[in-house]
N, C-alpha and C positions, 0 to 999 in steps of 0.2 A: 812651297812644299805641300803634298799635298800632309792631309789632317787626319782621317781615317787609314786605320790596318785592320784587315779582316784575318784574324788568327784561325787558324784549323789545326791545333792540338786537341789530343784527344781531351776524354774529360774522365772525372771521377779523381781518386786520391792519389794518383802517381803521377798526375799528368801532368804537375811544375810547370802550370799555365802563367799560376799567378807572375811570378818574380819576373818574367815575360811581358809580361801588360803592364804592370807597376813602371819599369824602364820605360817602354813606349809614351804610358801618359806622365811621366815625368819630363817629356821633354817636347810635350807638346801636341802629341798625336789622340784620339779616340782611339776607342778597341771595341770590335762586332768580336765576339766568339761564335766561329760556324763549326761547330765539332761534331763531325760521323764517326769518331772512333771512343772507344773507352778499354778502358787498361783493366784489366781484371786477372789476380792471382789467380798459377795452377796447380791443381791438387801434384804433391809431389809423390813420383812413385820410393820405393823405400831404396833403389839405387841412386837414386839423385839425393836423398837427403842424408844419405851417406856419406856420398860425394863431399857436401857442403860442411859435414861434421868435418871430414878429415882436412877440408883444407884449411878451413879457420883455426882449427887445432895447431896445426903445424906451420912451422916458419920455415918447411921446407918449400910451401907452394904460393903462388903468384895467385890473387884473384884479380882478373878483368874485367871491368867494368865499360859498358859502352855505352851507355849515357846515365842522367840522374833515375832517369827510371828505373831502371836496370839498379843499382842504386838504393833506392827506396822499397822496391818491390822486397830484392833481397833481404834488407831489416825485417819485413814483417814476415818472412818466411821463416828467418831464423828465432824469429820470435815465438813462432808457433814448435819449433822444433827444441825452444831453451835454448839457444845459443848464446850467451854475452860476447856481441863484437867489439867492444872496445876493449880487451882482452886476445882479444884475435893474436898471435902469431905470425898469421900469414904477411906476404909482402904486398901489396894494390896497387894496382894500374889502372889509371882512369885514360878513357877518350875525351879529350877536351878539356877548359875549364871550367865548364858547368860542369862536369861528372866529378872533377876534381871537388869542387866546393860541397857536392853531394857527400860526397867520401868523407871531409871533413865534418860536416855536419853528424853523419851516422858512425862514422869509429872515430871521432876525438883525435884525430891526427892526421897529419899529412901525408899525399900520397908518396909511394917510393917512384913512381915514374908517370908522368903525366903529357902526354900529345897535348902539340899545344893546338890542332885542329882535331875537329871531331870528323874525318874518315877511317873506315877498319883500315884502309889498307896501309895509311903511313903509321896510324896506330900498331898495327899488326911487326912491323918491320922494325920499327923503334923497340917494341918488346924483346924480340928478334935479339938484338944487336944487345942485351941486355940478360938475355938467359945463355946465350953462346950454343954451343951443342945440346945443352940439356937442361931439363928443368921440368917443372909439372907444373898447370894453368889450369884455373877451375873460369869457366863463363858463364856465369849466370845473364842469362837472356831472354827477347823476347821469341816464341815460339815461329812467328814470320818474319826473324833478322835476315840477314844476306848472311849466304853460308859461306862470306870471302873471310873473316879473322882469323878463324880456328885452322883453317887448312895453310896458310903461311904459315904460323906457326909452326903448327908438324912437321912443317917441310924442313925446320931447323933440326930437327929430331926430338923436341919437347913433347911431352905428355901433355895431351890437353884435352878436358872433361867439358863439354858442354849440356848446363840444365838448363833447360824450357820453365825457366820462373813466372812467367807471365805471356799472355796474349793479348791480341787485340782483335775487338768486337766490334765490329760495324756498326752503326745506330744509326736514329734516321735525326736528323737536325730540329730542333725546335723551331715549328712555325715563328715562332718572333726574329729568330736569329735572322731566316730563308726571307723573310719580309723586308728586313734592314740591311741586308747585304740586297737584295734588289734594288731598294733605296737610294744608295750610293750614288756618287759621278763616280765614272770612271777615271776621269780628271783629275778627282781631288782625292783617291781611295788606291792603296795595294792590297792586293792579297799574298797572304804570305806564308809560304810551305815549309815545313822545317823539315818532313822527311817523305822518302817517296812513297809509305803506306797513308799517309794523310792526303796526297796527291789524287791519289784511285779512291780513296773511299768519300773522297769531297766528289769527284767528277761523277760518281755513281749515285750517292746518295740524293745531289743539289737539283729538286725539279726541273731548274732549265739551266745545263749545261752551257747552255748558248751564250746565257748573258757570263758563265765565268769566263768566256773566251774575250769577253769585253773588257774584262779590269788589266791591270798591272800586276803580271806576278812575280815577286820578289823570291828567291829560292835561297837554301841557307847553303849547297853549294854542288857539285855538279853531279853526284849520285840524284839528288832531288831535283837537278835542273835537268836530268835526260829522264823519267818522270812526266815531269809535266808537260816535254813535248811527245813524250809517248801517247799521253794523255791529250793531245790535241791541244793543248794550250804552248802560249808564248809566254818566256821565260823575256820578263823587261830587264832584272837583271840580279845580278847572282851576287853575295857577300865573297868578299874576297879570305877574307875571313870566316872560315867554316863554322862559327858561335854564335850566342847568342845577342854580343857584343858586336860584331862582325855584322849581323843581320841590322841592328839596332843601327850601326854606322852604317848602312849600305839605304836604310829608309829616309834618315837626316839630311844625306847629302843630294 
């Protein structure tokens, strides 16, 4: 088995790197963090903080969440706006069960509907199958998501509100990271993508592309694995399980 994972999650306070690495070298592997993205709150305009009063307020509307970031980011939003979310109202849906364990961390309770992979699109359908012809969805997200979740939805006839909670910032990688991931065998090393905007800002940012064409890239599932062959690279192989469980079982075996 090889020993080394080179992670490419962003970085900074939303980036729920750590609980990622902790699993990995719990069972035996190192961890390189090569991160070109960082996660940074956006100022909200006074329609979108609207938005997020009325839906926390009321138990008439569904918030969606599509990952832990998504997640986190939201708490400190509503924290700057006064919001008490565990108090919340509303009904929550998470993508996956990372976003799930997010949700319970930040509102003190369990989600009402949870995919148990993290793609928009069975997410999206699942919700779907759950509001029936109608209902109202607030999506707090990141400003470069796939604009695939929200338009299922609608297609149901549901109301659904999407804010721009957060973005992501390209950065250039720390010389010690870009050293150590050069370092590596390719032999005994994966790298490994958890989504397809860490894909493009690793292949852009990493001084020699070339040698990323040499490792093992492990993807967490097939929105990330057409990605990185977009991206010129080869996908060794994809979790079958769209998580971070999935990804964790997919490097072990």
């Amino acid at each position: 088995m090889a020993k080394t994972v080179i992670l490419t999650r962003p970085q900074g306070p939303y980036a729920g790197d750590e609980g990622l690495s902790q699993r990995l070298e719990a069972v035996g592997f190192s961890v390189i963090r090569l991160s070109s993205l960082s996660v940074e709150a956006k100022e909200l305009t006074q329609p979108d903080a609207e938005a997020i009063r009325l839906s926390v307020s009321s138990g008439g509307w569904w918030i969606a969440f599509l990952s832990p970031t998504a997640v986190h980011v939201f708490r400190d939003q509503c924290v700057r706006l006064g919001i008490d979310l565990p108090s919340s109202q509303a009904r929550l849906a998470a993508q996956g069960p990372g976003t799930s364990e997010a949700v319970r961390t930040i509102f003190h309770r369990e989600v009402d509907l949870e995919s148990p992979i993290a793609l928009a699109e069975v997410f999206a359908e699942q919700l779907v199958h759950r509001l029936g012809t109608t209902g109202r969805v607030l999506v707090p997200q990141s400003a470069e998501g796939r604009d695939v979740f929200a338009p299922i939805v609608r297609r149901s006839g549901a109301e659904v509100v999407c804010v721009a909670t957060y973005g992501l910032v390209t950065t250039t990688p720390d010389d010690e990271d870009i050293a150590a991931v050069r370092g590596v065998s390719p032999e005994d090393s994966f790298l490994v993508f958890m989504s397809p905007s860490a894909v493009v800002s690793t292949v852009e940012t990493f001084p020699d592309p070339e040698h990323l064409k040499t490792l093992r890239v492990v993807s967490i599932g097939p929105v990330t694995s057409k990605a990185v062959r977009d991206a010129g690279l080869k996908v060794f192989a994809e979790a079958k399980e769209h998580t971070e469980a999935g990804v964790v079982g997919c490097l072990s075996t």
